[in-house]
N, C-alpha and C positions, 0 to 999 in steps of 0.2 A: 616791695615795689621793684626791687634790683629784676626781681624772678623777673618779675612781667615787663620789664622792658626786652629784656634777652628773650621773650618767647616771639617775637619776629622775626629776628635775624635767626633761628633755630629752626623755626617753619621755613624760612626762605632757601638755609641751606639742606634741609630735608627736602623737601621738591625737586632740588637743581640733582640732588643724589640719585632720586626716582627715576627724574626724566633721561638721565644721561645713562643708569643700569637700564632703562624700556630699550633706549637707543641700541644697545650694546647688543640684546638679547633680539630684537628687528636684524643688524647685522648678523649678529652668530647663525641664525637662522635661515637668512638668504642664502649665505656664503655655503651653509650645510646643505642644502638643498641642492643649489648647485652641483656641489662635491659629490652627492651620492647617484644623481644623474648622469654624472660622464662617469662614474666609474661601471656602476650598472650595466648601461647602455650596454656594455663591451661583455654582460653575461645573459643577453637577451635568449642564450638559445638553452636557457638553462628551464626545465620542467618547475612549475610556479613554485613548490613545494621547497627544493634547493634556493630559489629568488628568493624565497624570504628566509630563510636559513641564511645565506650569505648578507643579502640584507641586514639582516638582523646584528650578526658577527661584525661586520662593518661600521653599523654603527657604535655596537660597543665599543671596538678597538677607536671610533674616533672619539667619543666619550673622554677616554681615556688618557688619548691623546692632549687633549683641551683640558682636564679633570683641573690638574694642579694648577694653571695661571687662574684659571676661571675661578677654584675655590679661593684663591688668595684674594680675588678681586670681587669678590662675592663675601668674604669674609668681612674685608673693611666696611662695602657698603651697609651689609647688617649691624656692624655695632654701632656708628653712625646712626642706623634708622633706629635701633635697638634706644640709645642715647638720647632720640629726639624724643622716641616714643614715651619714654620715663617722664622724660620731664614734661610733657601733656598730660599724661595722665595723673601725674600729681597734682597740677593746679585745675585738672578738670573735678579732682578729688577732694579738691579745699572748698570749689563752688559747689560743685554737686556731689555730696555722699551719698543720699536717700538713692538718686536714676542712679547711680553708678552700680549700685547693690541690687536690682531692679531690672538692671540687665542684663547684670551675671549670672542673674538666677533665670530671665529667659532663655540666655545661650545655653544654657547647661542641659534644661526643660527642653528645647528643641533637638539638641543633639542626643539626647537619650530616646528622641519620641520614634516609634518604629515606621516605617514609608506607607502609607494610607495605600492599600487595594485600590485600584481603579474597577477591577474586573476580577469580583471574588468568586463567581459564576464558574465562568468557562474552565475550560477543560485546562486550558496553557499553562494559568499560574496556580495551579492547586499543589504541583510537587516544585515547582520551578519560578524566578521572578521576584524572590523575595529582594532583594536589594536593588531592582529599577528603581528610577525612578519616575516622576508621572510621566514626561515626556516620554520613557524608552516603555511604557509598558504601553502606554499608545501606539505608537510605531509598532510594538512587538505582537499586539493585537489586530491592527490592520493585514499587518505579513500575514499570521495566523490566517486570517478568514479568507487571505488572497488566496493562499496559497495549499489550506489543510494540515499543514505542518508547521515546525517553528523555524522558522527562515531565519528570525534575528538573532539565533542561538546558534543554527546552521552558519551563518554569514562568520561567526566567530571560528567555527572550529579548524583545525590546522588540518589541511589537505592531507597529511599521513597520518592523523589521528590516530593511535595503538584501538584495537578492538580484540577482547579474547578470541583464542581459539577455540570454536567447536567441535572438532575434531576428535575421534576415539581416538586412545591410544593403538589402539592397532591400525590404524590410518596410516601413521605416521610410518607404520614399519613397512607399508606396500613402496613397491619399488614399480617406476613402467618404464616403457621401452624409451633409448634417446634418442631416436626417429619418431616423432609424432606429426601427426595430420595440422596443416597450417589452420588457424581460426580466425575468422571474422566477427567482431562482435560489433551487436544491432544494438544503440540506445534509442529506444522510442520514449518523444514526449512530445505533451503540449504546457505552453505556456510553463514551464519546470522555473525552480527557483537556481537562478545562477551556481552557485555553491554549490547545492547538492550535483548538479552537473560536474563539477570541478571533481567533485572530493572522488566518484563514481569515476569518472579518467583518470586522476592519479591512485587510483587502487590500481588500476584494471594493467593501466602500464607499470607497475610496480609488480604486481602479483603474478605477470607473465610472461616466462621468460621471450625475450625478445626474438627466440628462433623461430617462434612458433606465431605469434598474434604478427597478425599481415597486416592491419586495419581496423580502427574502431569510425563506425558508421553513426553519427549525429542524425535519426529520423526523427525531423519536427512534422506533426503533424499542423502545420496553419499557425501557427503561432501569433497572438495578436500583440504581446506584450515587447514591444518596440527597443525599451531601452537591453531586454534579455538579446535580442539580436545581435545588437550592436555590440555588448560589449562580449558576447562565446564567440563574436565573429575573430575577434581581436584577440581574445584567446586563443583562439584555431591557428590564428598564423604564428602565434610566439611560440606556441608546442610544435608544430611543424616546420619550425627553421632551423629545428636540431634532431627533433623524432616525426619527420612526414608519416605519420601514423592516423591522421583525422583526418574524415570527409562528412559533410553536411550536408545533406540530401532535405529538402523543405518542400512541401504538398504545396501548391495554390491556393487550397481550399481544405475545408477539414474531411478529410473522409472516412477517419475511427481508424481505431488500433491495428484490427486486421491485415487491414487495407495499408497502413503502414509500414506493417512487419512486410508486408510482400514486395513493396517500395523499396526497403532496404536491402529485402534476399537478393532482388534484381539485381543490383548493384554491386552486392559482393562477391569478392574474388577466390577467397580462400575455400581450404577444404571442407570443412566446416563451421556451421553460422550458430554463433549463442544468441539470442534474442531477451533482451533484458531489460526492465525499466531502468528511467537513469535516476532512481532515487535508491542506490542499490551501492552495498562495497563488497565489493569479494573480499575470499577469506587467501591466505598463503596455500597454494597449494590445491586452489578448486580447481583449475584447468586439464591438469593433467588426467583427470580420471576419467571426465569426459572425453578427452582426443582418447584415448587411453580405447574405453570401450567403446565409441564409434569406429576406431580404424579395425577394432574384431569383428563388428559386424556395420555395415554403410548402412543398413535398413532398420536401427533402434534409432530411437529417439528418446532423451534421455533427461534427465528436470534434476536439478541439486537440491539439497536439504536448507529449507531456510530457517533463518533464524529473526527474529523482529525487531528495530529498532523503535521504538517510541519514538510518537511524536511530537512530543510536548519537551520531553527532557535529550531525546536522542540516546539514552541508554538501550544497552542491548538487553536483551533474555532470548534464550534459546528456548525452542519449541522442540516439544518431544516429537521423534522419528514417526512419520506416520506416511502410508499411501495416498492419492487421491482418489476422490470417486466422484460418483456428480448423483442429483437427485430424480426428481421426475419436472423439475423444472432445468432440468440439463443447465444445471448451474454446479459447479467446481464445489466440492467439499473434502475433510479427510476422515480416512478410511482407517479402522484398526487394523494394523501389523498380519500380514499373513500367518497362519501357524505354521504352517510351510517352511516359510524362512525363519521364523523362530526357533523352531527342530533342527536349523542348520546351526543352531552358535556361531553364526560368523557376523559379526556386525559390521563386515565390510562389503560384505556381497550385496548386490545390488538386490534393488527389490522391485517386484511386476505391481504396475498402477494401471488404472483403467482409466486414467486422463490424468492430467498433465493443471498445474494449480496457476500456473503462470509465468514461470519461465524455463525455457526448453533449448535446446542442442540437437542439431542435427544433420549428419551430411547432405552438402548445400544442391547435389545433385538428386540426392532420392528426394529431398524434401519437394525441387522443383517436379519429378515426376509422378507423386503420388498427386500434386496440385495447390501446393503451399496453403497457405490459406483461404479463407473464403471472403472475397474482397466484398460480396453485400454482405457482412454482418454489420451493425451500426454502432458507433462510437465505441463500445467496451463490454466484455461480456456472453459465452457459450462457446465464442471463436477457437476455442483451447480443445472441452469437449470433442465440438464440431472432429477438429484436430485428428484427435484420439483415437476417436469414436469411424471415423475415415480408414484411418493406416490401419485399425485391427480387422479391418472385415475388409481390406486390401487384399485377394489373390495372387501372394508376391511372386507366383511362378517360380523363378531360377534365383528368385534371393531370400536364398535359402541357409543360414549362418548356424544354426540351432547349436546353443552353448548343452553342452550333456548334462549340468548338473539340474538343466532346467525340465527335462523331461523327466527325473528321480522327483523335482521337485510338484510338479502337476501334470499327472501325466493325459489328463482331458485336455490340456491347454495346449500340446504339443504341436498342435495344428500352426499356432501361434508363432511359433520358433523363426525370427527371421522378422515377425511385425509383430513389434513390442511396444510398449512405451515405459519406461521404466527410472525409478527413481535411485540416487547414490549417495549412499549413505557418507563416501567419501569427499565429498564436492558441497563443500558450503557458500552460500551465498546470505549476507545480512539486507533486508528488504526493508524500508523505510513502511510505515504501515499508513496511508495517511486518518486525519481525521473524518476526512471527507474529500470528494473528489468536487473540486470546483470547476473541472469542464463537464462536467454529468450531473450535475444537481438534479435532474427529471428523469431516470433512467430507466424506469419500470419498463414505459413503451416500447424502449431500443430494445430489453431483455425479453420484452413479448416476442416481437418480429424477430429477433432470433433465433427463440428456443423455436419458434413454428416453422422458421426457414428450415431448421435441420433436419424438422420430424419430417417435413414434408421430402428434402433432398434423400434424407435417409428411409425413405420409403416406411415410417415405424408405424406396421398394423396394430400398436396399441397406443395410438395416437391420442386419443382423445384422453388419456393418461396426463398428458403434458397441457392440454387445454384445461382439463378441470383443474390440473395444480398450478396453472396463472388464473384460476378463473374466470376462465374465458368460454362463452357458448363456440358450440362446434361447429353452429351454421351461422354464416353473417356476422362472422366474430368481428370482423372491420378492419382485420389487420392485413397491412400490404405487405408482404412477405417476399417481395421484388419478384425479381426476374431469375427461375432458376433452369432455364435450360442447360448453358453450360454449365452447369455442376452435377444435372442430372447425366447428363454424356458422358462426364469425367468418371462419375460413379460405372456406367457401363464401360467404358474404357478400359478400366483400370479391375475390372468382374467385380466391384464391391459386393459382400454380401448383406442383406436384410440386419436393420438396427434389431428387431427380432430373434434374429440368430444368436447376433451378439448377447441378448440379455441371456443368454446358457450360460454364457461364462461368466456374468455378474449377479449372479444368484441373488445377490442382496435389494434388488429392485425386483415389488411383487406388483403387477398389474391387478386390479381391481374390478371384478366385474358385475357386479353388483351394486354400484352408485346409478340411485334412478334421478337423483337430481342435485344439485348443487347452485350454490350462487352465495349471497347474500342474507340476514334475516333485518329485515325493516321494521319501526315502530309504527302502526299506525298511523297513531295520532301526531308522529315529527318522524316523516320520511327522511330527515337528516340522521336519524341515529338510526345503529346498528347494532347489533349482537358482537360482542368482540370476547378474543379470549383474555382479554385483562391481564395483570403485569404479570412476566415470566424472570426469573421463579414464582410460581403460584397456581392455582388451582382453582378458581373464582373468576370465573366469566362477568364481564359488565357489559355498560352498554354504551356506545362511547359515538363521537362523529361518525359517519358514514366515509370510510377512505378505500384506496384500492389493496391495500396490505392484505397479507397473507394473515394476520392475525381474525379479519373479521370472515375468513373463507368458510362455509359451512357446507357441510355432504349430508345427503339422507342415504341411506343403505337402506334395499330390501328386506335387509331382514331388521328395520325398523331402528338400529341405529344410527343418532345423529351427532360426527365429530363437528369439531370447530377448531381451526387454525389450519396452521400446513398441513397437506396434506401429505404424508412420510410415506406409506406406502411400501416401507421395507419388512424385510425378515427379523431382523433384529432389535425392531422399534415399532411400538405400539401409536398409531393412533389416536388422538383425544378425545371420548365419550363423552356428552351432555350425561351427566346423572343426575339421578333424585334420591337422596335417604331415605324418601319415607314418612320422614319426622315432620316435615313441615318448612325445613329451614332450607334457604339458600343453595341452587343446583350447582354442582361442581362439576370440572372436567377433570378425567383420572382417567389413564393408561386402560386400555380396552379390557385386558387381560384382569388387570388387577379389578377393576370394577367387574368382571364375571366373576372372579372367586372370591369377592365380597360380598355378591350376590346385592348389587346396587341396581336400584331401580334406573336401567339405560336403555330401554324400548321404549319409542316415540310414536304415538297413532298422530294421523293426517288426516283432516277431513276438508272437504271442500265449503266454503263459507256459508253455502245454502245446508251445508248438512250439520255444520260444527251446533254444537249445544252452549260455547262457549267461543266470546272474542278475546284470545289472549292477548289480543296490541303485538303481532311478530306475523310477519310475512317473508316470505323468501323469493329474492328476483334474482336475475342474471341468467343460469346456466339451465334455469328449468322451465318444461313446456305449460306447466301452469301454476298457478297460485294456491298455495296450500298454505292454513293456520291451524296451530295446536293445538289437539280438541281435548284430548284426556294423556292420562300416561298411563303407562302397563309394566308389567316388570314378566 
């Protein structure tokens, strides 16, 4: 009875303990806040990266300062609540043993149980995510789909974040001149997640010495996301009240990548302009190579070695050394290592590419006169090409720089010497890869009307090469491919020679001239479904919805065979034959080659529906002048 009279007065002085430590820790709070405002304020002009490094420092040392009174008064309030707390739980122990034991065994069963998936699917939380909780993998899955990347993992990481180097060891040992050409660098984005912006400016000002970067160039292309403005605007001024190094240059309207990059050249001052996305970190030491070999020659243009960061986790992996090339949808791909430059053992020498993969360096003078970009290309996509594909068949007259080891190295290219476009083995850049681009979600169209703007600007008499690999008919394709007189002027201007010419020097694209038709192959009886070349890896064609993908592309050849998918068209890569075993079972697709020396049934007859002996349920539309169904097969 004694117990339960004192359990009042025990409660009552527990509470008063509570309220007057809540109090205490309300002031401590204010007062710290306070304190770390005026002191701050007075390192505004500090690069964000030191702000929270001092930050941080500061507040430990105030920590520490407060540590000892705070633990002695923190001490007593816990044995106190320590005190009350016993003796409630004893007499909650005398009424109730059964719930008391009932919910020790809940707590223990909860804290052991691992955080439920929200989102066991998507691509974000399969390597990353395990300890959100429901709330953060919400949030972290919104960022995700805004944005194609992992922002909420982004939003964490520390603006100097350490990332290996890529680098050969014999990188490290080149020395270049300490007179270099001043640089401008272009970030283009739209809608970009704050952070990766931040992290992409404190590399860029970190990684280059301060004699040489004149300016880094903010190109927003339209930007709709409101709160991103507002607060890089506010960033832009705290970095420039101590490194005037940022300018922000913003479209009215969206007008695609291109058209961006030429926004920002305008603008820039320095000797040379690196053009980069801002989901991007350089590595120690990229800059120099580039100023390096532009001030050898003003008329190369030059692309660094990248390396990938995932999107999901933000880890890096390095990508093996590789040229670029583009296909017959003049779309960017990469190219195996010249032999050439492999016979040279030198893993520092630059390497000759026939286009340029996406981000590029160039003197900001030649680049304006050869015609920087092509401002009608649409949203994203060929513009690089385009690029490339321009300055090599440029007649550079008097800019003429030819390095010697490069005429021992290809001596048909020599013509070339002086209009390059070339990749550096020594100049790394890590590129965020995304998962998807959420200002492009519909992009096929934009990549139609490009690749036909170039064929058409670039005069390419084997044009229709580029229309059968977007499967596109050649007459009344429907595509508006703008306005290109001025780029057709510039090309006489400047003497370009024929996109034809050029294919001498890239051997690896074989024009085809033997496709009597192409298009689609349709079911009959459900005009929805299509001939498709089914999952890759694999070899099993199915029949799947009717879409505009490259996978359900079909060619007939005169001489009766019929691939399906992309259309490759190179020296080094076989196209994919419809085959028949023979046996009865299921037609496959197999590398041309290989299905001739296995001697597979891949000759297809055509007959006209009044003539066929047989309705096989397939039809073919789009790119061909008439309607043909499979009557028999031959081998």
């Amino acid at each position: 009875m004694m117990l339960r009279r004192h359990v009042g007065k025990v409660v009552s002085i527990g509470l008063t303990l509570v309220i007057a430590y809540h109090l205490f820790l309300v002031f401590y709070k204010i007062t710290l806040q306070k304190w770390i405002l005026v002191s701050v304020q007075k390192d505004l002009y500090l690069l964000l990266s030191e702000w929270d490094g001092i930050v941080t420092k500061r507040l430990s040392h105030l920590e520490l300062d407060l540590q000892h009174p705070l633990k002695e008064s923190m001490k007593l309030g816990a044995k106190e609540q320590e005190n009350m707390d016993n003796t409630l739980e004893r007499v909650k122990d005398e009424q109730h043993p059964v719930g008391k034991a009932v919910e020790a065994k809940a707590t223990e069963t909860k804290k052991n149980k691992p955080r439920e998936k929200l989102f066991p699917g998507p691509l974000l939380f399969k390597q990353w995510g395990e300890d959100l909780s429901e709330a953060q993998q919400k949030k972290a899955q919104d960022l995700f789909q805004q944005f194609g990347y992992n922002v909420y993992l982004s939003d964490q990481l520390p603006l100097n974040r350490s990332i290996p180097g890529a680098h050969h060891s014999r990188c490290l040992q080149k020395t270049y001149p300490s007179q270099l050409l001043s640089l401008n660098v272009i970030l283009t984005f739209t809608n970009e997640a704050l952070s990766s912006i931040q992290w992409a400016i404190a590399r860029i000002i970190s990684w280059i010495p301060s004699r040489l970067l004149k300016e880094i160039i903010l190109m927003d292309d339209f930007s709709s996301n409101g709160e991103l403005k507002a607060n890089l605007d506010k960033n832009i001024k705290l970095y420039n009240q101590k490194y005037p190094l940022l300018k922000i240059v913003q479209h009215t309207r969206r007008k695609g990548l291109a058209q961006a990059h030429n926004t920002g050249w305008e603008v820039a001052t320095a000797d040379v302009v690196a053009i980069l996305d801002a989901h991007v970190e350089v590595n120690v030491g990229w800059a120099e190579p580039i100023l390096a070999w532009i001030q050898e020659d003003h008329t190369m243009i030059v692309s660094p070695v990248f390396d990938n960061i995932y999107c999901d986790t933000f880890e890096l992996t390095k990508y093996e050394l590789a040229v670029d090339g583009f296909n017959w949808e003049l779309w960017c791909h990469y190219d195996l290592l010249p032999k050439a430059w492999v016979d040279l053992n030198d893993v520092t020498a630059p390497l000759k590419s026939h286009s340029i993969a996406g981000i590029l360096a160039a003197d900001r003078f030649f680049l304006g006169k050869i015609g920087s970009m092509d401002g009608g290309m649409l949203v994203y996509g060929g513009d690089r090409v385009e690029l490339s594909l321009r300055k090599a068949c440029v007649n550079l007259g008097n800019y003429k720089f030819c390095k010697p080891y490069l005429l021992h190295q290809e001596p048909s290219m020599a013509w070339q010497c002086g209009g390059r476009t070339e990749v550096l083995p020594c100049s790394w850049i890590a590129h965020l890869e995304r998962h998807y681009r959420p200002y492009a979600l519909h992009l096929i169209s934009a990549l139609k009307h490009n690749a036909v703007r170039l064929a058409k600007i670039m005069d390419v008499k084997s044009g229709w090469m580029v229309y059968m690999a977007w499967n596109t008919p050649l007459q009344n394709s429907g595509i508006d491919y703008g306005d290109i007189f001025s780029r057709m002027a510039l090309r006489e201007k400047v003497k370009c020679r024929t996109f034809d010419w050029y294919l001498k020097s890239y051997p690896a694209l074989k024009p085809i001239h033997n496709i009597m038709g192409y298009g689609r192959m349709k079911n009959l009886l459900d005009e929805h479904i299509c001939r498709d070349q089914g999952l890759i890896p694999g070899n099993t064609p199915i029949m799947y919805y009717c879409n505009v993908y490259y996978s359900q592309n079909v060619y007939y050849h005169l001489t009766r065979e019929l691939s399906v998918g992309q259309l490759i068209a190179k020296t080094d890569v076989d196209d994919h034959c419809l085959t028949d075993s023979g046996s009865g079972r299921k037609s496959t697709l197999e590398p041309h080659s290989k299905a001739a020396k296995n001697r597979l049934h891949i000759y297809w007859d055509f007959k006209t529906l009044l003539e066929a002996a047989c309705i096989p349920q397939l039809r073919v539309s789009g790119g061909w002048s008439n309607l043909f169904h499979m009557a028999s097969l031959c081998h």
